[in-house]
C-alpha positions in Angstrom: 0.0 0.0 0.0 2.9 2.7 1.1 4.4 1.7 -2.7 1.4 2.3 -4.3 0.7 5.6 -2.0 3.9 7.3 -3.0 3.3 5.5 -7.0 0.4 7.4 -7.3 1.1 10.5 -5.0 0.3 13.3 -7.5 -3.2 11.5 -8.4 -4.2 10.8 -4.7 -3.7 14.5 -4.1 -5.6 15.6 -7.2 -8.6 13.6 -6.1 -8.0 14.7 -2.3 -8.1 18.2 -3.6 -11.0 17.7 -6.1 -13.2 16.2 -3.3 -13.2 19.7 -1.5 -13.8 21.7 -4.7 -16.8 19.4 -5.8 -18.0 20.0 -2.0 -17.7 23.6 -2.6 -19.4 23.5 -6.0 -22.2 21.1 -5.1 -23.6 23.1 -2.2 -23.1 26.2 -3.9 -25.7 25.0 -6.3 -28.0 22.8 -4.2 -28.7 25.3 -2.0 -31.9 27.1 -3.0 -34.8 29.7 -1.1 -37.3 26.9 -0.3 -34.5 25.0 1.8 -34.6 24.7 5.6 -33.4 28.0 6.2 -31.7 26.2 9.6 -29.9 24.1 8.0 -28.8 26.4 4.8 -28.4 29.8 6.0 -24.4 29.3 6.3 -23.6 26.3 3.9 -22.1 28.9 2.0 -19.0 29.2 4.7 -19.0 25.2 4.0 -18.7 26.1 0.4 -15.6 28.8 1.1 -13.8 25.9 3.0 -14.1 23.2 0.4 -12.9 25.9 -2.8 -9.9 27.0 -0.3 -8.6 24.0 0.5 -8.9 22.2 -2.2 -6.8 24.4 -3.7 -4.6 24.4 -0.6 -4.1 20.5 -1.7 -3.6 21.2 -5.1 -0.7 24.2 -4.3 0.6 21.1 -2.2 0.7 18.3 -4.8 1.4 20.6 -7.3 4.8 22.3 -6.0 7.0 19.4 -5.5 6.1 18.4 -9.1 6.9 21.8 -10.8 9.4 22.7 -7.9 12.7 23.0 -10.4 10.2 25.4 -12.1 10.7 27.7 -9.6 13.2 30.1 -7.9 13.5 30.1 -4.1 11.6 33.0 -3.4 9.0 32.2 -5.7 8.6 28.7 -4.0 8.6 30.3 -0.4 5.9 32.5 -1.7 3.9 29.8 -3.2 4.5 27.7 0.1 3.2 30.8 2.5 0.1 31.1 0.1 -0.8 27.1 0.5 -0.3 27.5 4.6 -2.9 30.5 4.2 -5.2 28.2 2.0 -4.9 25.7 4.7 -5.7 28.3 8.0 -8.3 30.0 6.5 -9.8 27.1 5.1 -10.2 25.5 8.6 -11.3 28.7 9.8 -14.3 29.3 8.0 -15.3 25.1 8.7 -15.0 26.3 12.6 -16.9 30.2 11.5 -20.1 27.4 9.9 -20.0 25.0 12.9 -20.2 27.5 15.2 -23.0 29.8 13.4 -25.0 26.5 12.7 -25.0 26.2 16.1 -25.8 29.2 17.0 -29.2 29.1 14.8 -29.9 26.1 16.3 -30.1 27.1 20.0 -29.1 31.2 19.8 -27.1 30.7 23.1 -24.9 33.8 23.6 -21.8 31.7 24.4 -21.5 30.3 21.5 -21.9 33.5 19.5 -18.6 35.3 21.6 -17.1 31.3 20.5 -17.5 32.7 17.2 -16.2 35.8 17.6 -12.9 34.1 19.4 -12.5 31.9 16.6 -12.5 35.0 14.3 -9.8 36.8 16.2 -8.1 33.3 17.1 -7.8 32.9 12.8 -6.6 36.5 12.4 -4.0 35.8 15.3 -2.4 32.8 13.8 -2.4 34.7 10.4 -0.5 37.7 12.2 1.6 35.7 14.1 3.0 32.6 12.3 3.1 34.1 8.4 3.2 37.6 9.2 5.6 37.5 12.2 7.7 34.4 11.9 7.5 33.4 8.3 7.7 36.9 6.6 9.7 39.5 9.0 11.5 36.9 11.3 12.5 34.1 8.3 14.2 32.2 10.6 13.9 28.2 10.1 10.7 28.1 8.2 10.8 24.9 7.6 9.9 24.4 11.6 7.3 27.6 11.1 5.7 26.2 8.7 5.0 23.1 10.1 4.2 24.2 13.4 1.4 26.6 11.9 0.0 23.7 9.9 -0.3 21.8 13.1 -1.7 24.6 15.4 -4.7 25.5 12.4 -5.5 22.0 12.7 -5.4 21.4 16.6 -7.4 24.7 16.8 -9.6 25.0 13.9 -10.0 21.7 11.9 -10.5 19.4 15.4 -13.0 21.8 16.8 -14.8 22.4 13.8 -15.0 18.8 13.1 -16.8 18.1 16.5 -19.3 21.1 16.7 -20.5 20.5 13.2 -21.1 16.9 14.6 -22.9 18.2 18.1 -24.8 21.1 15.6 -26.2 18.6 13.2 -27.2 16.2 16.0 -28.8 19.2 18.0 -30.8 19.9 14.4 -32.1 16.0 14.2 -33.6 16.7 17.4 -34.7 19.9 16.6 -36.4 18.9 13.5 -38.3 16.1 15.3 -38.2 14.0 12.5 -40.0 10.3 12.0 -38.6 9.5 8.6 -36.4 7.3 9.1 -34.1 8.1 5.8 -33.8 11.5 6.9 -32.5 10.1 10.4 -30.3 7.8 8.7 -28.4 10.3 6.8 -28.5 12.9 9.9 -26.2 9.8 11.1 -24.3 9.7 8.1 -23.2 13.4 8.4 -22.6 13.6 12.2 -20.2 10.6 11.6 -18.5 12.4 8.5 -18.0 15.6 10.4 -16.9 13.6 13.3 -14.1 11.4 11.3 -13.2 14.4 9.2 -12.6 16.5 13.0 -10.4 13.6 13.8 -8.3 12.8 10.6 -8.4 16.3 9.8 -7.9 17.9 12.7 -6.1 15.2 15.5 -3.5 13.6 12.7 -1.2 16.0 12.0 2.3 16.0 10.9 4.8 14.9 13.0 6.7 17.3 15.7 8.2 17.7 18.7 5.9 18.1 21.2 2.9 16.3 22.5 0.6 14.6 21.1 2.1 15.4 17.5 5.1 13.2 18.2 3.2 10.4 19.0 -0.1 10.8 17.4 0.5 11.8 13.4 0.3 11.2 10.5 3.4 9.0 9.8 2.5 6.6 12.8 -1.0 6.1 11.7 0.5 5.1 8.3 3.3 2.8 9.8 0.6 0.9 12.0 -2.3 0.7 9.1 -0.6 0.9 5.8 -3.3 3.4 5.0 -2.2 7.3 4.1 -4.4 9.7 6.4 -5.7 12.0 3.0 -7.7 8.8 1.7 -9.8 9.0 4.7 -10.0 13.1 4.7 -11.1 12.5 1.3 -13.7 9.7 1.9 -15.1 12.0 4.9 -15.0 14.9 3.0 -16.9 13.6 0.2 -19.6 11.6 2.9 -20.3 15.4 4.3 -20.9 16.2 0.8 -23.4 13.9 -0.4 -25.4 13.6 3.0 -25.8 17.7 3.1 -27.1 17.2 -0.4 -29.5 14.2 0.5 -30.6 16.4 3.2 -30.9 19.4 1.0 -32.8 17.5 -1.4 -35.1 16.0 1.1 -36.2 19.4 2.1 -36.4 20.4 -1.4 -38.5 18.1 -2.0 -40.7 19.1 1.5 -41.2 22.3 0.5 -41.8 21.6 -3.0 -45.3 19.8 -1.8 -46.0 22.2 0.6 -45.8 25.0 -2.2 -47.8 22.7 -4.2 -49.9 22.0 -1.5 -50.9 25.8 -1.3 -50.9 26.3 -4.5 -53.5 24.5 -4.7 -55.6 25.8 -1.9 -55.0 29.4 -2.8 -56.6 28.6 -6.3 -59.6 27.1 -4.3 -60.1 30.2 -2.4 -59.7 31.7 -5.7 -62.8 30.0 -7.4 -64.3 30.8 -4.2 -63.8 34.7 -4.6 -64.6 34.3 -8.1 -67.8 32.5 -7.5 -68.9 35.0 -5.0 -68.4 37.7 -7.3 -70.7 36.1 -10.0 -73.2 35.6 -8.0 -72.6 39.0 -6.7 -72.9 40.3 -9.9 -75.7 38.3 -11.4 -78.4 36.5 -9.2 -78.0 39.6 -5.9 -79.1 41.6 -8.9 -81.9 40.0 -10.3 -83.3 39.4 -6.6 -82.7 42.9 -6.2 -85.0 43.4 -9.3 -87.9 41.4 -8.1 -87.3 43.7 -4.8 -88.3 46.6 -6.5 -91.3 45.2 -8.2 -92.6 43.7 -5.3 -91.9 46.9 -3.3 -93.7 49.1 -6.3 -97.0 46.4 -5.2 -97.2 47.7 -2.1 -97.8 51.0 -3.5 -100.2 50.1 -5.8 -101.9 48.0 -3.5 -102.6 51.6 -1.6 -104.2 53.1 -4.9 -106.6 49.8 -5.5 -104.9 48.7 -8.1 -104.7 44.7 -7.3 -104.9 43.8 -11.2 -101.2 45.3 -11.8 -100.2 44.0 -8.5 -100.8 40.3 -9.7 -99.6 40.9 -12.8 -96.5 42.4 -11.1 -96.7 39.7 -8.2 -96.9 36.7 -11.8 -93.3 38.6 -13.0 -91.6 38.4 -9.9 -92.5 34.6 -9.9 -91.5 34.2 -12.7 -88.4 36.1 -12.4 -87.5 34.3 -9.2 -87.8 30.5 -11.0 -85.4 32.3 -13.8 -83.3 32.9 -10.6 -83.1 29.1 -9.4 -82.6 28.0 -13.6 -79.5 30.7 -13.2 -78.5 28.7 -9.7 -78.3 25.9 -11.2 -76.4 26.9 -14.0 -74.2 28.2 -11.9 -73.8 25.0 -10.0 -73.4 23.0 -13.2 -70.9 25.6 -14.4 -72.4 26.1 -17.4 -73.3 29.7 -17.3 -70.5 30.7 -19.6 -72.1 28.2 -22.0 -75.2 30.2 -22.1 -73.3 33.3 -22.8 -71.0 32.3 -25.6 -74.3 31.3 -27.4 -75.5 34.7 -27.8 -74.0 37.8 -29.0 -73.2 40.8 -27.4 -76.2 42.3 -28.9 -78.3 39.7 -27.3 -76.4 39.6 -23.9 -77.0 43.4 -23.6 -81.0 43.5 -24.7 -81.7 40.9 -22.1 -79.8 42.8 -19.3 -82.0 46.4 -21.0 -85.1 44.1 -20.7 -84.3 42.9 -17.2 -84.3 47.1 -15.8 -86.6 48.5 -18.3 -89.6 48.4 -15.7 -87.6 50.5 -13.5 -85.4 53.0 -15.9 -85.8 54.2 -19.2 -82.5 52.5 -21.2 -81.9 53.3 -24.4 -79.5 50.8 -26.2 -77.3 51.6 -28.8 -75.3 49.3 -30.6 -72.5 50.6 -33.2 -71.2 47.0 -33.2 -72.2 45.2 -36.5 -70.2 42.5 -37.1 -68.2 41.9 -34.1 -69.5 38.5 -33.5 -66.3 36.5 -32.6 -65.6 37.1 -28.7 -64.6 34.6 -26.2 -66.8 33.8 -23.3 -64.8 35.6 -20.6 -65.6 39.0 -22.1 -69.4 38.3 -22.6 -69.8 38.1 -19.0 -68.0 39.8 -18.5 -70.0 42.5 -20.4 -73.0 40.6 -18.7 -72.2 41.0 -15.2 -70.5 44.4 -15.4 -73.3 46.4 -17.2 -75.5 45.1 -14.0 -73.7 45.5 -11.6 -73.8 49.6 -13.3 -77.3 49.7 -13.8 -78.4 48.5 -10.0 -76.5 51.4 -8.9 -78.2 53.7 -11.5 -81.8 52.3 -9.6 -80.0 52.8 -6.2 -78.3 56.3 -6.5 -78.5 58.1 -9.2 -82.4 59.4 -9.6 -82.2 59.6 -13.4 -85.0 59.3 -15.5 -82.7 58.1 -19.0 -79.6 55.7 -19.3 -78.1 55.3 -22.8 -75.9 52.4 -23.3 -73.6 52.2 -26.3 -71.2 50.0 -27.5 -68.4 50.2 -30.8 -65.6 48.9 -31.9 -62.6 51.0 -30.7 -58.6 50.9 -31.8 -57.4 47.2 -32.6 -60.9 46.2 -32.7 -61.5 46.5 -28.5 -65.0 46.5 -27.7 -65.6 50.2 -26.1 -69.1 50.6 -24.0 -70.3 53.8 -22.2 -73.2 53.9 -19.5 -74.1 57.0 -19.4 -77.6 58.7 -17.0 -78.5 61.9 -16.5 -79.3 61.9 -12.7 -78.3 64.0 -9.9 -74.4 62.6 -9.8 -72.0 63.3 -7.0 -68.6 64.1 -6.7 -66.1 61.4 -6.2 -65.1 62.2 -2.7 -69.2 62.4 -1.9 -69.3 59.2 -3.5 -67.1 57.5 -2.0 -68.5 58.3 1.3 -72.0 57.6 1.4 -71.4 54.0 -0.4 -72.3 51.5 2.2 -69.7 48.5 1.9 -71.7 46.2 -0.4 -71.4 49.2 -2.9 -67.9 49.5 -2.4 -67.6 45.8 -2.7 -69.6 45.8 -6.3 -67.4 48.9 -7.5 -63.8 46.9 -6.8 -65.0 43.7 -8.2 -66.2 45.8 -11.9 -62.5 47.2 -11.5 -60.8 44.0 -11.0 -62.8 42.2 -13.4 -62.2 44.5 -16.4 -58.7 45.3 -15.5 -58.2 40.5 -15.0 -59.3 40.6 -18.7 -56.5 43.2 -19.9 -59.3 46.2 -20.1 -59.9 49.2 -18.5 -62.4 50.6 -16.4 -63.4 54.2 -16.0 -65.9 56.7 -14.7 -66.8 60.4 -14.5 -69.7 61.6 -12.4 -70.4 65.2 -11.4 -72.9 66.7 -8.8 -76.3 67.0 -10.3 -74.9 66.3 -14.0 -74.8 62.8 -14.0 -72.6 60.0 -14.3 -70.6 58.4 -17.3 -69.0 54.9 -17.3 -66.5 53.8 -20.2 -65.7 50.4 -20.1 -63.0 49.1 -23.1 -62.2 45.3 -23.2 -60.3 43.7 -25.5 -61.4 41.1 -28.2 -60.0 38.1 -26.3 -58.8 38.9 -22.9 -56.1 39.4 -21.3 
């Protein structure tokens, strides 16, 4: 094994080195918004330690190959920017152990542990490379080895075993009763764990306890086995368990979105279906309201042959009512519409209020036959909606309703009365809620369909609508 180690020492190393940058790479981008935020919020410091050191490992395997490439000074350069790869590297796995577990439990002493390790990493940069490497130069064979070994006792160990305790405190957190997602939990508290340990607790040999007895050389002597192949076997188990975990609440919050999705287009048809029957049956039953409130009056004068001719209407109006219901419920009032043309929608809706307002209908539209469903009811339920208020408010005693074909062949329609009218401020204030309601839903209706939706009323000169839709919605 030892002969096939230092065989193959250059392509060990690549692969050691690649491990870190695919680790880098594939969080990077796994990670995504609908991910436990937990869990995600500082993969990202993860991602910074795999890219630095796996190029730390690639400076390493790569300078002894090109080294007669080199001058002396260039190779001590190259040499102080791989022990900085290293450090640093380790510093920001000990900066995302920490701040994981901070999010976890948000205990204040591990937040000031985060802020040591900061100004522990800037220390060992100031001291070792700054000081001793690059003003003192003395020996830096022994600095440089001695730094290596103080990063990893201090950062790599550390960080190794609070990413372990972090990730078991977030199993517990989570609750979870699935057993894969416990299983690989497992898996990625043992890879942080074995990576802490080979990473961090086998170092390179020194003089001083427990390096000289516990490092790297001795753990090869006893097993035959170099210490990188099992950083790179942990290395790349952290990997694919944060991206099992990653996709498992992907895939969690994927259904959920799904899931409510779904219920908001529920609510939706709700709204929707409140609104037509907002706009069409409240308005018919507000029609038979007025005749059978005009009997009562004429029950006062003696008149009892209108009144049952009046009270025969409203009958029959009311079983039009339930045949509307029950198109409604069978969905098939659309159906109904896109039988008829605009012509014929609008006549029925004049026929519907003539008893009650003088409506004259003009229609400038010849041939403009071919209009999807949408914008007939829309036509349908809008133009009532604008003539119950005319009944309610405005006191006139003539509406004139035209419609033409406008720019790009849009369907233009004005309402116009000549009652008392209000300003808009007025207006808006003495409309009871209902009112308001109707008002916002002609609004949103035009405006759903790509149109527009207009009005200009004036005290005691009347109102105006203008009402433009496009041919087939928006």
């Amino acid at each position: 094994m030892k002969a096939f180690f230092l065989e193959y020492f250059y392509e060990v190393y690549f692969i050691y080195g690649l491990s870190f940058i695919i680790m880098g790479i594939a969080i990077t981008l796994q990670v995504k918004e609908y991910t436990n935020k937990t869990f995600s919020n500082n993969l990202w410091l993860l991602a910074v330690f795999g890219y630095l050191h796996g190029l730390s490992e690639w400076t390493y395997f790569y300078l002894p190959y090109r080294e007669s490439d080199f001058t002396s000074s260039s190779l001590f350069i190259l040499e102080v920017i791989d022990l900085n790869l290293v450090g640093i590297s380790f510093g920001f796995l000990l900066f995302f152990a920490l701040q994981f577990l901070y999010d976890i439990h948000k205990h204040a002493l591990v937040k000031y542990l985060f802020y040591i390790s900061i100004g522990s990493l800037i220390s060992w940069l100031v001291y070792f490379v700054f000081y001793q490497l690059i003003f003192i130069g003395d020996n830096p064979d022994y600095w440089f080895n001695l730094a290596e070994i103080i990063s990893r006792y201090f950062f790599a160990l550390p960080a190794g075993l609070i990413a372990c305790y972090a990730v078991y405190q977030h199993k517990k957190q989570l609750q979870t009763t699935n057993k894969y997602t416990g299983y690989v939990y497992n898996l990625l508290m043992i890879a942080f764990m074995g990576y802490g340990i080979f990473a961090g607790f086998l170092v390179p040999s020194a003089d001083f306890f427990p390096a000289d007895v516990i490092n790297t050389e001795t753990f090869f002597k006893l097993t035959k086995l170099p210490v990188p192949l099992f950083r790179t076997f942990f290395s790349i188990l952290i990997t694919l368990s944060i991206l099992l975990i990653l996709r498992k609440f992907q895939l969690e919050n994927i259904s959920l979105i799904g899931r409510t999705v779904s219920e908001n287009a529920i609510l939706q048809e709700r709204e929707r279906i409140k609104k037509d029957l907002h706009d069409d049956i409240m308005q018919s039953i507000y029609s038979v309201g007025l005749a059978l409130e005009s009997c009562k009056y004429e029950l006062d004068s003696g008149d009892t042959e209108e009144v049952r001719e009046r009270l025969d209407k409203s009958a029959k109006q009311l079983d039009n009512i339930l045949s509307d219901m029950r198109l409604y419920i069978q969905d098939l009032k659309s159906a109904e519409l896109a039988s008829l043309t605009i012509s014929e929608i609008i006549s029925r809706i004049v026929q519907r209020f003539k008893r009650h307002l003088n409506i004259e209908f003009k229609n400038d539209l010849k041939s403009f036959i071919d209009v999807k469903p949408e914008i007939k009811a829309a036509i349908h339920n809008t133009l009532g909606e604008l003539l119950i208020n005319a009944v309610k408010h405005s006191q006139a005693d003539k509406i004139t309703i035209t419609i033409k074909a406008g720019q790009a062949n849009n369907i233009l329609i004005t309402l116009e009365d000549n009652g008392v009218g209000v300003d808009l401020k007025e207006l808006q204030r003495k409309q009871s809620q209902r009112e308001k309601l109707g008002l916002v839903h002609v609004k949103e209706r035009i405006h759903t369909l790509g149109g527009e939706f207009n009005f200009q009323t004036e005290k005691s000169k009347g109102t105006k609508f203008y009402l433009e839709l496009p041919k087939k919605g928006g």
